[in-house]
VOKEFI-949213 format. One record per residue (C-alpha): residue number from 1; x, y, z. Coordinates in nm, 4 decimals, padded with zeros to 6 digits. Layout:
# residues N
<r><resi>NUM</resi><px>X</px><py>Y</py><pz>Z</pz></r>
...
END
This chain:
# residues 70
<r><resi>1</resi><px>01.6221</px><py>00.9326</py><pz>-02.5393</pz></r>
<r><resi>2</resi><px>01.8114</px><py>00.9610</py><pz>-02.1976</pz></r>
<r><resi>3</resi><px>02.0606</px><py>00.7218</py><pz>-02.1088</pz></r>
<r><resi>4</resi><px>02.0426</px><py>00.6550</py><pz>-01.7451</pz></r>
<r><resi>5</resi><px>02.2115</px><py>00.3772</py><pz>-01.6089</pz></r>
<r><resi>6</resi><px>02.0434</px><py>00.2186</py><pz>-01.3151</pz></r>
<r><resi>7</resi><px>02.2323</px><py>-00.1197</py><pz>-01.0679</pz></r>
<r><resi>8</resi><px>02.0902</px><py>-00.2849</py><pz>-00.7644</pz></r>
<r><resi>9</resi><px>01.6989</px><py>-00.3019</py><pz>-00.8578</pz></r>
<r><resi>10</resi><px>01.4764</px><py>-00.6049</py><pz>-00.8540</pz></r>
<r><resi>11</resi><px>01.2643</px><py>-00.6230</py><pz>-01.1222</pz></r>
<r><resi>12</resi><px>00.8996</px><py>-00.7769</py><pz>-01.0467</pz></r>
<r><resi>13</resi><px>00.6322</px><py>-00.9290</py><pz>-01.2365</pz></r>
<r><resi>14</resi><px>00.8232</px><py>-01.1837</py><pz>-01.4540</pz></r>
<r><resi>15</resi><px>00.5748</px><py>-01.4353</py><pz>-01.4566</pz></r>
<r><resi>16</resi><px>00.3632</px><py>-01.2452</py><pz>-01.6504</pz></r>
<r><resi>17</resi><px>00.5945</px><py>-01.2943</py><pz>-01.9672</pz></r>
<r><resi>18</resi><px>00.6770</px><py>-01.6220</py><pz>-01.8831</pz></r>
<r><resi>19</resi><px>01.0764</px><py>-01.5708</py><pz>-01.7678</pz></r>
<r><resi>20</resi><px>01.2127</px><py>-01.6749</py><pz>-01.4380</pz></r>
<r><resi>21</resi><px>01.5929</px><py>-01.5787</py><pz>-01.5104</pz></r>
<r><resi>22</resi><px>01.7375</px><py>-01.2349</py><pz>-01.5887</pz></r>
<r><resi>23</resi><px>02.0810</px><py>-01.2858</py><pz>-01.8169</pz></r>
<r><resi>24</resi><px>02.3612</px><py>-01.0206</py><pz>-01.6876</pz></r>
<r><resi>25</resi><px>02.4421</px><py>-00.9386</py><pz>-02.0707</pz></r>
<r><resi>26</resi><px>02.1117</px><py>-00.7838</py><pz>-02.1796</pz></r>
<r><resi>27</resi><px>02.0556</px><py>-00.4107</py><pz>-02.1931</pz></r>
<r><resi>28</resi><px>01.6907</px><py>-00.3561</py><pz>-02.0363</pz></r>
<r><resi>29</resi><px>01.5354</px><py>-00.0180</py><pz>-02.1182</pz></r>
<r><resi>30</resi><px>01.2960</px><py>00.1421</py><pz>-01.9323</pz></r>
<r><resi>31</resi><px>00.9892</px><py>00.3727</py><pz>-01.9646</pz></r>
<r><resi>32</resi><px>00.6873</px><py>00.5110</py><pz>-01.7871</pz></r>
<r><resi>33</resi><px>00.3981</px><py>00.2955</py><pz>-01.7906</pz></r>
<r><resi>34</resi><px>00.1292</px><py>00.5702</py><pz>-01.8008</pz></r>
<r><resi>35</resi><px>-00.1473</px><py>00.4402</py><pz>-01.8413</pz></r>
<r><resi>36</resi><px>-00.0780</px><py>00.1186</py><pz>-01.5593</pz></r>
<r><resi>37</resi><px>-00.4182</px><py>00.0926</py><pz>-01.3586</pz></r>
<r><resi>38</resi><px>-00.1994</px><py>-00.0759</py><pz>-01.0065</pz></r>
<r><resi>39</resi><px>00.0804</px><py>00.1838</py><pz>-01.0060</pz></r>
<r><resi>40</resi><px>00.0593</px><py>00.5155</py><pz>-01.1467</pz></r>
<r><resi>41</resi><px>00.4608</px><py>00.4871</py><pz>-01.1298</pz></r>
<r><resi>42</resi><px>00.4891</px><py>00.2198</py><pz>-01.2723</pz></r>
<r><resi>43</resi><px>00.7905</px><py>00.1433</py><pz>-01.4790</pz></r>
<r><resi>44</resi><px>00.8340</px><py>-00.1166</py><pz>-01.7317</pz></r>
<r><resi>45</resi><px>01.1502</px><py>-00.3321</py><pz>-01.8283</pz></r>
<r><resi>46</resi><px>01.2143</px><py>-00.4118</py><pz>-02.1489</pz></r>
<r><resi>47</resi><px>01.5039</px><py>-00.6307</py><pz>-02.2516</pz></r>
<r><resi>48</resi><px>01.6943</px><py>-00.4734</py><pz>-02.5758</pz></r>
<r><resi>49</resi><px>01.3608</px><py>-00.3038</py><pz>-02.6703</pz></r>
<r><resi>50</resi><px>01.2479</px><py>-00.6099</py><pz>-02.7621</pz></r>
<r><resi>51</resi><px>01.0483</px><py>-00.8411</py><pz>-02.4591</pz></r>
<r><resi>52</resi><px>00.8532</px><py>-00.7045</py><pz>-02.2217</pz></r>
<r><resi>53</resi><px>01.0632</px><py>-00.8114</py><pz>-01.8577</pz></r>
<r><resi>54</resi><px>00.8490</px><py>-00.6825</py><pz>-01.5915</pz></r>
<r><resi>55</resi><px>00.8555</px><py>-00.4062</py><pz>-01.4184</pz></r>
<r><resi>56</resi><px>01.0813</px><py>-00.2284</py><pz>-01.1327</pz></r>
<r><resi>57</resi><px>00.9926</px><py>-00.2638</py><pz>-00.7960</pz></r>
<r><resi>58</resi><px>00.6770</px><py>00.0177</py><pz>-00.6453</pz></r>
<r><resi>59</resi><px>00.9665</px><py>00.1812</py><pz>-00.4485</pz></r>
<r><resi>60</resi><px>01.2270</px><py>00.2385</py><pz>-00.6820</pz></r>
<r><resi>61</resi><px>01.0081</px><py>00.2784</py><pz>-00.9899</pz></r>
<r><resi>62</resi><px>00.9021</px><py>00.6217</py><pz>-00.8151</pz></r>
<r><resi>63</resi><px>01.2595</px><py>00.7338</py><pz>-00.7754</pz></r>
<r><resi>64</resi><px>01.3382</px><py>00.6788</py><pz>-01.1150</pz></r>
<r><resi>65</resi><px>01.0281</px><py>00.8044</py><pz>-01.2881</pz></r>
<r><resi>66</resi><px>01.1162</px><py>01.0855</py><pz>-01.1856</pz></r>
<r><resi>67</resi><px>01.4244</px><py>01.0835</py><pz>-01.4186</pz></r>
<r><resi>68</resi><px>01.2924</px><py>00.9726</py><pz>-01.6948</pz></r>
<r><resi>69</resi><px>01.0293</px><py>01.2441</py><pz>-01.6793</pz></r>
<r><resi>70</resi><px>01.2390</px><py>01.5132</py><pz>-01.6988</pz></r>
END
């Protein structure tokens, strides 16, 4: 697993999950969403590898796919 450590995104489709809130002292880990019909980038946000967040926003999910799929 890499460890890449990512500030200043906004993460989007909360609702889904039913949070409103981020807390500051949770580690969210991230991964490729391949198979994501809306966003072939997509990237999902998972909060200690444990609840599904939501995922980064169309923009910056395609910067840091590209990371993670190295």
């Amino acid at each position: 697993m890499k460890n890449v450590v990512v500030k200043g995104v906004y993460i989007v489709g909360m609702h889904h999950w039913g949070r409103r809130e981020l807390k500051n002292d949770v580690i969210h880990y991230c991964g490729h969403e391949n198979d994501n019909p809306y966003d072939k980038n997509a990237v999902l946000s998972d909060a200690e590898m444990r609840n599904k967040v939501g995922f980064l926003q169309r923009e910056d999910a395609a910067r840091l796919k590209m990371c993670i799929d190295i």
